[in-house]
LUMLO-359774 format. One record per residue: residue in three letters; x, y negated, z negated of N, C-alpha, C in turn. Coordinates in nm, 3 decimals, always signed. Example, Ala and Ser with C-alpha at 12.3 -4.5 7.8 and 13.67 -1.06 7.14 Angstrom:
! residues 2
{rec 'ala'; {+1.319; +0.569; -0.780}; {+1.230; +0.450; -0.780}; {+1.320; +0.330; -0.780}}
{rec 'ser'; {+1.285; +0.225; -0.708}; {+1.367; +0.106; -0.714}; {+1.290; -0.003; -0.787}}
! end
This chain:
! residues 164
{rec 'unk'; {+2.076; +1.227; -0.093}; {+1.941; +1.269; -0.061}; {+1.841; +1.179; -0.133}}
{rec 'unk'; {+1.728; +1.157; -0.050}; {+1.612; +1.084; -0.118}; {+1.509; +1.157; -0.120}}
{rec 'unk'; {+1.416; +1.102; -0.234}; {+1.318; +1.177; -0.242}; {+1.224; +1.074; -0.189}}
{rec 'unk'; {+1.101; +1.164; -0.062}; {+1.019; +1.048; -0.044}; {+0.882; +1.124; -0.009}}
{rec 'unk'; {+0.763; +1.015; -0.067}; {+0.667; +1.094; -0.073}; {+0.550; +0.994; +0.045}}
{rec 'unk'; {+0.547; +1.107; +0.068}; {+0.435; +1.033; +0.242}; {+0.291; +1.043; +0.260}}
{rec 'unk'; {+0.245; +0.921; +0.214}; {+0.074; +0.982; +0.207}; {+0.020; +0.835; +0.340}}
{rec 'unk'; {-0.078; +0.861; +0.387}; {-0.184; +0.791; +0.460}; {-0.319; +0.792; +0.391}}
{rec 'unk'; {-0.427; +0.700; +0.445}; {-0.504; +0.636; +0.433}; {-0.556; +0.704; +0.314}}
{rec 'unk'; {-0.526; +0.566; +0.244}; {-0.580; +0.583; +0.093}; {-0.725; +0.525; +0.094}}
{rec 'unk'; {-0.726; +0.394; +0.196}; {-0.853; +0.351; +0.237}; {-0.889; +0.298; +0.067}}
{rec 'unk'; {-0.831; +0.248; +0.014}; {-0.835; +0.140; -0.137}; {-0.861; +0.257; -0.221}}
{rec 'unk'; {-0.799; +0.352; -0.233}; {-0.856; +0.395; -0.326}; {-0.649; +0.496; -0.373}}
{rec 'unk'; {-0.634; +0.452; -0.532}; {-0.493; +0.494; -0.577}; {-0.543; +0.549; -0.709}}
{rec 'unk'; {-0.509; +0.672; -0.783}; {-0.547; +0.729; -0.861}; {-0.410; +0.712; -0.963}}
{rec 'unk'; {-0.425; +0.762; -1.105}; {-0.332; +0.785; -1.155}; {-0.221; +0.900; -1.089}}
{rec 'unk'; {-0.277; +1.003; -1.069}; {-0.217; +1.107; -1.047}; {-0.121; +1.047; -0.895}}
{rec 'unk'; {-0.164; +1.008; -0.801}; {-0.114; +0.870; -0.688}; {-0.010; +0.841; -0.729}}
{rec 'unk'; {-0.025; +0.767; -0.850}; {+0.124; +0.706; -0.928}; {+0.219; +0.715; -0.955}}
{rec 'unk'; {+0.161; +0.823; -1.026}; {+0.224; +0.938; -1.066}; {+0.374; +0.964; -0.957}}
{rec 'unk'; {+0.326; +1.062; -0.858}; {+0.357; +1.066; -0.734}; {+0.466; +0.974; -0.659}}
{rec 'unk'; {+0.418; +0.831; -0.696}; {+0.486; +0.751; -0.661}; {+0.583; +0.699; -0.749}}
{rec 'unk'; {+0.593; +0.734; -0.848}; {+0.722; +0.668; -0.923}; {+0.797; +0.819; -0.950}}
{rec 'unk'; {+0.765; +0.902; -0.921}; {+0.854; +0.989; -0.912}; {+0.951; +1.018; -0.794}}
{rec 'unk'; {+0.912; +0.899; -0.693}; {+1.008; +0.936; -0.547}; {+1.067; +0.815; -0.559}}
{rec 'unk'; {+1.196; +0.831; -0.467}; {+1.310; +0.736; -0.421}; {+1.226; +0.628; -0.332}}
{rec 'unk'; {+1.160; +0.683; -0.277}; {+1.104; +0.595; -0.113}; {+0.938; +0.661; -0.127}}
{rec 'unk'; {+0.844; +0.552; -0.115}; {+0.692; +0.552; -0.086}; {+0.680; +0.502; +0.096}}
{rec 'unk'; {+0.612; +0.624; +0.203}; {+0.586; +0.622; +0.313}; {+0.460; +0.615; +0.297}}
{rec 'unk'; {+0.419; +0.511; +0.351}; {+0.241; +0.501; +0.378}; {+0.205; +0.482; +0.507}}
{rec 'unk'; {+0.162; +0.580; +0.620}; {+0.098; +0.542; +0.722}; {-0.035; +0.507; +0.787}}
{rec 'unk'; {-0.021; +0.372; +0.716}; {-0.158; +0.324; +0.752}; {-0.302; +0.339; +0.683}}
{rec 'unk'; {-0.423; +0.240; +0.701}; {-0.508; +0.268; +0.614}; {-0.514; +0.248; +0.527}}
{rec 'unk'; {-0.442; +0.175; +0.447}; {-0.409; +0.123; +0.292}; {-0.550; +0.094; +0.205}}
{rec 'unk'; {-0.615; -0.011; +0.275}; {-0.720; -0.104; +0.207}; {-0.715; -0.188; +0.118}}
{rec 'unk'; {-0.780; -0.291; +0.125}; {-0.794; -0.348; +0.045}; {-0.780; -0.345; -0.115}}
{rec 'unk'; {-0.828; -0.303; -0.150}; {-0.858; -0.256; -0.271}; {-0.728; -0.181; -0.368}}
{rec 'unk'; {-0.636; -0.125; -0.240}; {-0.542; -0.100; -0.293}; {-0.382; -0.178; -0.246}}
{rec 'unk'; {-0.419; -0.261; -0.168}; {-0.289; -0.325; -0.126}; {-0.189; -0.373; -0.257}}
{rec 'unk'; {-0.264; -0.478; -0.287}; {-0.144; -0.508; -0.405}; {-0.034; -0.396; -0.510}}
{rec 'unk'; {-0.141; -0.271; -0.509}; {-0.055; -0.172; -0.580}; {+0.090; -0.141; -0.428}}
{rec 'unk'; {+0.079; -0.110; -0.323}; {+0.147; -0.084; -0.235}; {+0.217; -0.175; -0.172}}
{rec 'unk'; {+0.179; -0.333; -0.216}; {+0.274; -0.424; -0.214}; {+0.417; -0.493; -0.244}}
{rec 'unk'; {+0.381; -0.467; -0.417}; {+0.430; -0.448; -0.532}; {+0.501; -0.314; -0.552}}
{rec 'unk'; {+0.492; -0.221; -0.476}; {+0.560; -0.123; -0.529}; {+0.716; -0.149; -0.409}}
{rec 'unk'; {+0.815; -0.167; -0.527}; {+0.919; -0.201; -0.445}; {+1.012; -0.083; -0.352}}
{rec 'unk'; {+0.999; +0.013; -0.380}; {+1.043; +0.134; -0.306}; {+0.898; +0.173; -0.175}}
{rec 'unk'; {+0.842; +0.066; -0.143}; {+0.715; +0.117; -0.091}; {+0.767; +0.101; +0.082}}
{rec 'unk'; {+0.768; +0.185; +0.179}; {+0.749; +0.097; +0.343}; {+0.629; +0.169; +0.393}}
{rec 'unk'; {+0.530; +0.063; +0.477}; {+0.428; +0.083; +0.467}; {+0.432; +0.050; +0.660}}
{rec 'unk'; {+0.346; +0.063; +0.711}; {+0.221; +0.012; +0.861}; {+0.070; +0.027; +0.828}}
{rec 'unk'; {+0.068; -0.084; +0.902}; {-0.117; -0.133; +0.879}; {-0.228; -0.016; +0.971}}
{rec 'unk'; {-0.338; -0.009; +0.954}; {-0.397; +0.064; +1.003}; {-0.494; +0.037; +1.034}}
{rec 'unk'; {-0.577; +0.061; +1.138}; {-0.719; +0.044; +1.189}; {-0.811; -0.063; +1.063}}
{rec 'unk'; {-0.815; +0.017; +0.983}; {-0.921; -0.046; +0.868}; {-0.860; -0.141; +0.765}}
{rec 'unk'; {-0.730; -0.197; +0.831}; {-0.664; -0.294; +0.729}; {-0.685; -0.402; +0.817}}
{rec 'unk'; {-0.693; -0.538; +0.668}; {-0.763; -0.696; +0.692}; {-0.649; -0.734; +0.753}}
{rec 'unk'; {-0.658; -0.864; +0.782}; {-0.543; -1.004; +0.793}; {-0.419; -1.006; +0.722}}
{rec 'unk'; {-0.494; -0.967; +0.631}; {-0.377; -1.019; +0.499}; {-0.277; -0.893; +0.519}}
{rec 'unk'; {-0.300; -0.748; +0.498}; {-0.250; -0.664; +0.523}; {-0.147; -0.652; +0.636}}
{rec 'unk'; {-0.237; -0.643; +0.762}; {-0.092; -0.649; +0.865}; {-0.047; -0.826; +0.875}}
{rec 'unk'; {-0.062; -0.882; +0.806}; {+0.026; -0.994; +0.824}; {+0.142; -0.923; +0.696}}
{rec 'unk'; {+0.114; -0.817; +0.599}; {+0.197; -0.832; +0.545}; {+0.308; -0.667; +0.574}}
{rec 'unk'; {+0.216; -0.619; +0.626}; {+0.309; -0.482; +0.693}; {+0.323; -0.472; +0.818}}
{rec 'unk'; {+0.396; -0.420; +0.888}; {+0.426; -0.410; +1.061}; {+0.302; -0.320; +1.139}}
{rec 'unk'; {+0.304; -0.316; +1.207}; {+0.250; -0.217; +1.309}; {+0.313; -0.079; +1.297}}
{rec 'unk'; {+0.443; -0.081; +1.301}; {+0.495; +0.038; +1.336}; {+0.660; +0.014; +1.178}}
{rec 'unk'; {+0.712; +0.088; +1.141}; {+0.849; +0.105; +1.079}; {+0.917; +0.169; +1.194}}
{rec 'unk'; {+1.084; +0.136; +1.187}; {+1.167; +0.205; +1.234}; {+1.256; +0.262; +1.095}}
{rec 'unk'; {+1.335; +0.332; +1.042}; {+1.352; +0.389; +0.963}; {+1.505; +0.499; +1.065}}
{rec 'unk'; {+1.603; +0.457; +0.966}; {+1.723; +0.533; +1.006}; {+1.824; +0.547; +0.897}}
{rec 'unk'; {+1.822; +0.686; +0.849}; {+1.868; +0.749; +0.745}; {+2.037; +0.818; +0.821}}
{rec 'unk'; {+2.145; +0.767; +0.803}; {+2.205; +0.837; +0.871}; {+2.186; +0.881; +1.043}}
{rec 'unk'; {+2.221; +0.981; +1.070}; {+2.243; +1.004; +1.230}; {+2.024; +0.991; +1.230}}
{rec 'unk'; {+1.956; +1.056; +1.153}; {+1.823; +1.109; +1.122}; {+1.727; +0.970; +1.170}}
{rec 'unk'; {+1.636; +0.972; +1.306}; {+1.587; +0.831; +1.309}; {+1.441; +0.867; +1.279}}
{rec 'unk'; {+1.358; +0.794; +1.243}; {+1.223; +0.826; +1.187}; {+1.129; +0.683; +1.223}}
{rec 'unk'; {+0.998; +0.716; +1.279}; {+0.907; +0.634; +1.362}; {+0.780; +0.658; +1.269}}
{rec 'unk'; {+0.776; +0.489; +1.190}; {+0.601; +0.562; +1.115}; {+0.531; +0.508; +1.211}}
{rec 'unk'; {+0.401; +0.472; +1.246}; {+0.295; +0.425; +1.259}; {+0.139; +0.495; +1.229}}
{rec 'unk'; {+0.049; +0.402; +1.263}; {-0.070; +0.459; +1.196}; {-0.109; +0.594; +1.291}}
{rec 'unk'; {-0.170; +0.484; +1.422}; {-0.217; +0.589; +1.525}; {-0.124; +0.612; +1.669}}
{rec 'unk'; {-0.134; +0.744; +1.661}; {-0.031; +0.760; +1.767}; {-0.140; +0.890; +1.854}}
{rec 'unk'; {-0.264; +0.941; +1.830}; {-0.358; +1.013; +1.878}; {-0.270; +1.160; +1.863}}
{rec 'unk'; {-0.337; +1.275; +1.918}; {-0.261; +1.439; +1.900}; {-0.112; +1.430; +1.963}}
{rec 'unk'; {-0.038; +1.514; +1.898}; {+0.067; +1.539; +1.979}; {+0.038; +1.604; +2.091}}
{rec 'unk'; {+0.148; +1.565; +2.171}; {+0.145; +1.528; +2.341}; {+0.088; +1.479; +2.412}}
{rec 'unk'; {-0.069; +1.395; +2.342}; {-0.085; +1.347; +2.438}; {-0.168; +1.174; +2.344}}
{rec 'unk'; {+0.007; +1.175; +2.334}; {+0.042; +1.041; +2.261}; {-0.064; +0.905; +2.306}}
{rec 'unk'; {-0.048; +0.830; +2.199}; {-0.147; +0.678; +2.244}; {+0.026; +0.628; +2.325}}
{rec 'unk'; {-0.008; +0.471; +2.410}; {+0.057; +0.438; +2.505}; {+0.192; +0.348; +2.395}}
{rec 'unk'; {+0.140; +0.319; +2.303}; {+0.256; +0.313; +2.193}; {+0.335; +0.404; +2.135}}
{rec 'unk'; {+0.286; +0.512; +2.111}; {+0.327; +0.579; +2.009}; {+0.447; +0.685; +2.158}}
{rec 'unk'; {+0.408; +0.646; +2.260}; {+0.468; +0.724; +2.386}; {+0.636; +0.628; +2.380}}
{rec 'unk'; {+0.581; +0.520; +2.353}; {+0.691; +0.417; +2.421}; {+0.764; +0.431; +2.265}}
{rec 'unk'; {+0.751; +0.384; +2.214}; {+0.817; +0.433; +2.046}; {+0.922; +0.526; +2.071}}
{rec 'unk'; {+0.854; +0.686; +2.094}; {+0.942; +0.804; +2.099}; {+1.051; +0.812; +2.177}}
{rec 'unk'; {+0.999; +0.741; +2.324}; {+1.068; +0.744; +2.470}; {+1.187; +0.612; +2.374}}
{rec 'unk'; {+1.202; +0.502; +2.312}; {+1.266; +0.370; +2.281}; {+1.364; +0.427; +2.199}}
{rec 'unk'; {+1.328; +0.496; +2.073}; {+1.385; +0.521; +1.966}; {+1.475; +0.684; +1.949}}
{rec 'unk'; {+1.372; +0.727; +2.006}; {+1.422; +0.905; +2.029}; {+1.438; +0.987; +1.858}}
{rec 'unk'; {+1.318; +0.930; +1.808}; {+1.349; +0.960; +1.648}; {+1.393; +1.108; +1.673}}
{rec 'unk'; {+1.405; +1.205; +1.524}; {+1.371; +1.325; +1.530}; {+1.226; +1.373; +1.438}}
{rec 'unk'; {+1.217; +1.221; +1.377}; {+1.050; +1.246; +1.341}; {+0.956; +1.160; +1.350}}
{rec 'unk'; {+0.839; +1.163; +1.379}; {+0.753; +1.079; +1.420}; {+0.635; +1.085; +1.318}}
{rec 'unk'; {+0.608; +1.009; +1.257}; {+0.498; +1.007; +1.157}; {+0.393; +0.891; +1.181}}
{rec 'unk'; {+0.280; +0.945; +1.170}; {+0.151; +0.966; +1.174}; {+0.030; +0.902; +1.067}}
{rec 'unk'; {-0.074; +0.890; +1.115}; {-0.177; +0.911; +1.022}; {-0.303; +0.908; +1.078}}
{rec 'unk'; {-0.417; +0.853; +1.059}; {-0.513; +0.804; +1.083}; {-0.632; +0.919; +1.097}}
{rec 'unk'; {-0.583; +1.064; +1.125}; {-0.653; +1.118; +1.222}; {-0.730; +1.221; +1.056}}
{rec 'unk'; {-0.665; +1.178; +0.953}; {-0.693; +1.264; +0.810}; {-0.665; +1.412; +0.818}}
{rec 'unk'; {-0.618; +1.449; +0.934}; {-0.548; +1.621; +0.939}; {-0.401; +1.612; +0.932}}
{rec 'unk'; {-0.384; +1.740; +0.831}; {-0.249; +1.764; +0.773}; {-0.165; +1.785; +0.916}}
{rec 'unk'; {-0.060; +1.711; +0.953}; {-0.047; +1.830; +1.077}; {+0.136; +1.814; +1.024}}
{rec 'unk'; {+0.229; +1.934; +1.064}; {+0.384; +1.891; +1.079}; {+0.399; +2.050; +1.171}}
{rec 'unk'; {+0.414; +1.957; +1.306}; {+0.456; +2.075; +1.412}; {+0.547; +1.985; +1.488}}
{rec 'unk'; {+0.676; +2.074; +1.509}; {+0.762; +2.001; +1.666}; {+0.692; +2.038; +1.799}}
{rec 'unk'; {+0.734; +1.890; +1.841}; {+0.690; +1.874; +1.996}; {+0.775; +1.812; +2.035}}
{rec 'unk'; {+0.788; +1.840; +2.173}; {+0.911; +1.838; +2.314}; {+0.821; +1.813; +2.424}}
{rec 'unk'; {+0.703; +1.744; +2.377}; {+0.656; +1.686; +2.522}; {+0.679; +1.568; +2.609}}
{rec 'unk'; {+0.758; +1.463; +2.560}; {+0.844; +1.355; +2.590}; {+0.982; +1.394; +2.622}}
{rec 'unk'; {+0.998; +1.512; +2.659}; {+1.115; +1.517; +2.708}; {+1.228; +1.562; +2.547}}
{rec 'unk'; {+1.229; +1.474; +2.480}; {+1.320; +1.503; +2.348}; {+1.222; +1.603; +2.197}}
{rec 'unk'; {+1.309; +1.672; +2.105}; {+1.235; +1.723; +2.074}; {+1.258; +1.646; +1.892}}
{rec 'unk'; {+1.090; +1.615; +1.833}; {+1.077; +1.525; +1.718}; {+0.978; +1.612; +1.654}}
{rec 'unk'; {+0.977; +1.613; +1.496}; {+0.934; +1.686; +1.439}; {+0.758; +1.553; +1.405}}
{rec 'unk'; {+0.666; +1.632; +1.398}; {+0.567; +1.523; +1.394}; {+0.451; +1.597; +1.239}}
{rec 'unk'; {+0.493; +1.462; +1.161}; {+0.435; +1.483; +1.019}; {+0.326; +1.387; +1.040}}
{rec 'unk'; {+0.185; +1.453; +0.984}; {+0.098; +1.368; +0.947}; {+0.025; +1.393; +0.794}}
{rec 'unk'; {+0.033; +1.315; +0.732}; {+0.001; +1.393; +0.539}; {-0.122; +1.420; +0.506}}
{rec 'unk'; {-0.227; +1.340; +0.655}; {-0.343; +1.428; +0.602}; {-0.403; +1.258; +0.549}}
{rec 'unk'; {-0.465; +1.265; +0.454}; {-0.548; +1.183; +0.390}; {-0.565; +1.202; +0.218}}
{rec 'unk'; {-0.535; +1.111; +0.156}; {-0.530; +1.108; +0.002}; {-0.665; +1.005; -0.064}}
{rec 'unk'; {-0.721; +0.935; +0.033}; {-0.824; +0.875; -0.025}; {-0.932; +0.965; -0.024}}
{rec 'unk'; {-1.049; +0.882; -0.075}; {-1.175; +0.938; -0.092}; {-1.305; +0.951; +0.018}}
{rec 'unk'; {-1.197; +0.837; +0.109}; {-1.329; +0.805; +0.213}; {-1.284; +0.879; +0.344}}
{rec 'unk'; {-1.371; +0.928; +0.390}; {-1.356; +1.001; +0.511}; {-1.395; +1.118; +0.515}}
{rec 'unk'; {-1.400; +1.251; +0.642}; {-1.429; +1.404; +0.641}; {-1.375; +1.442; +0.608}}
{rec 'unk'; {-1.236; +1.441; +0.568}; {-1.160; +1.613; +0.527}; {-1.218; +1.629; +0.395}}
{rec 'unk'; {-1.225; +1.772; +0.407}; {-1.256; +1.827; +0.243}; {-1.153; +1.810; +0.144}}
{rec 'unk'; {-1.016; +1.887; +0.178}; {-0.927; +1.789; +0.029}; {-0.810; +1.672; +0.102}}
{rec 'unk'; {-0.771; +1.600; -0.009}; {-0.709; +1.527; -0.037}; {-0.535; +1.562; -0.031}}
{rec 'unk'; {-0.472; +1.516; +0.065}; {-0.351; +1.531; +0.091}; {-0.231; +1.454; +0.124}}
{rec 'unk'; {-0.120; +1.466; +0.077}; {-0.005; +1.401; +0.086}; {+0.093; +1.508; +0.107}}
{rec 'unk'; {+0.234; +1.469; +0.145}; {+0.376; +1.522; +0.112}; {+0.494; +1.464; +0.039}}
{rec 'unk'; {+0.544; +1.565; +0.058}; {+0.696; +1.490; +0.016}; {+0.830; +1.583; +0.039}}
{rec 'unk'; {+0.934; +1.548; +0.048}; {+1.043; +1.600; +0.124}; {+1.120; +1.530; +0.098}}
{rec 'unk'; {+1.243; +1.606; +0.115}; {+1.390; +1.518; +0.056}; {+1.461; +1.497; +0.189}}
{rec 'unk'; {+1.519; +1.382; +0.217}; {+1.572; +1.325; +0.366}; {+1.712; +1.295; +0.317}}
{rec 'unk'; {+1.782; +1.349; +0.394}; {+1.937; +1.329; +0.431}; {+1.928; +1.274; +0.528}}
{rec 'unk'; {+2.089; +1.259; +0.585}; {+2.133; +1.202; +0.728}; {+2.106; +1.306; +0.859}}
{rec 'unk'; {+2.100; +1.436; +0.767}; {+2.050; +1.515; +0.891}; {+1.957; +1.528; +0.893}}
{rec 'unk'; {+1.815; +1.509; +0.871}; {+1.699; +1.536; +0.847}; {+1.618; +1.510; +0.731}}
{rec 'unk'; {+1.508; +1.588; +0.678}; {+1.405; +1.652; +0.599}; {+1.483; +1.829; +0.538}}
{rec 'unk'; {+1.422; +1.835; +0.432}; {+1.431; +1.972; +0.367}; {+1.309; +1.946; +0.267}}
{rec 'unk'; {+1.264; +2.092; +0.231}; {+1.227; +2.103; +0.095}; {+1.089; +2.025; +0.150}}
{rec 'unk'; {+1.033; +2.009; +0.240}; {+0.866; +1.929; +0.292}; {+0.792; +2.033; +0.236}}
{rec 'unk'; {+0.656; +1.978; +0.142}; {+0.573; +2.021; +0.055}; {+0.467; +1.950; +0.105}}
{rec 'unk'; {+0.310; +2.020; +0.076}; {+0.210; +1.922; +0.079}; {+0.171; +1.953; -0.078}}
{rec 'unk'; {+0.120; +1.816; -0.116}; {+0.037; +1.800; -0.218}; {-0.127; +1.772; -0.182}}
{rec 'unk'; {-0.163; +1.875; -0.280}; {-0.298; +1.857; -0.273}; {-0.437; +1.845; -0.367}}
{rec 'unk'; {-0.515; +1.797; -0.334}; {-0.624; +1.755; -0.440}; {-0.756; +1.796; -0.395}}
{rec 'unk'; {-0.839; +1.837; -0.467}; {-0.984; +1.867; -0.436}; {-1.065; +1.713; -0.398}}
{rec 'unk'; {-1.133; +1.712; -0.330}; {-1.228; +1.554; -0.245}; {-1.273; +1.506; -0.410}}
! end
């Protein structure tokens, strides 16, 4: 089992308590949104897999993918940034699910916590989004997860949370 902790758009901004966070897990999931400001910490962090996001430079997605594929055992897992609401997926995030057939599909961009299954593609994938841990943006608090992943899945999914 790994421990892995899943936050989105930090939008440059990594706190101690962030760190924290992050050296306490096996595996750092970042979907998207990184920034500037904070890339090199998420570069450098060698347990880190990351996708670029709307508000990331050159340098950034030249240095992270668009999308992760991620396969833990039988367990297949799809990050990307934006994939719009469940079911009614962006035209990537459709072709992804339909390609790969994860059983989870992860998210970000949209700064709402969301982890609900959906079976609107036909197969059924559990869809995590952590919400938002930076400073910039509308949501009122500050959010991440974390969850322990086997070959069969997730267990033990928590959100962490912080006041704006």
């Amino acid at each position: 089992m790994k421990k892995i902790l899943l936050l989105s758009d930090t939008h440059g901004y990594v706190d101690e308590a962030i760190k924290s966070h992050c050296a306490a897990a096996d595996e750092v999931w970042h979907a998207g949104d990184i920034g500037e400001a904070c890339f090199d910490y998420f570069k450098n962090l060698p347990h880190c897999k990351a996708v670029y996001g709307n508000i990331d430079g050159p340098q950034i997605q030249s240095y992270f993918p668009e999308y992760q594929f991620i396969q833990e055992g039988e367990c297949k897992i799809v990050i990307l940034h934006i994939a719009n609401r469940t079911g009614k997926y962006s035209s990537l995030a459709k072709k992804l699910v339909i390609e790969h057939s994860p059983q989870i599909l992860i998210t970000g961009h949209s700064h709402i916590l969301l982890a609900k299954n959906d079976t609107s593609l036909g197969s059924s994938h559990l869809h995590l989004n952590p919400g938002a841990i930076g400073k910039h943006g509308w949501h009122k608090k500050r959010t991440m997860m974390r969850f322990l992943l086997s070959s069969d899945g997730i267990s033990e999914l928590e959100v962490i949370e912080y006041p704006r």
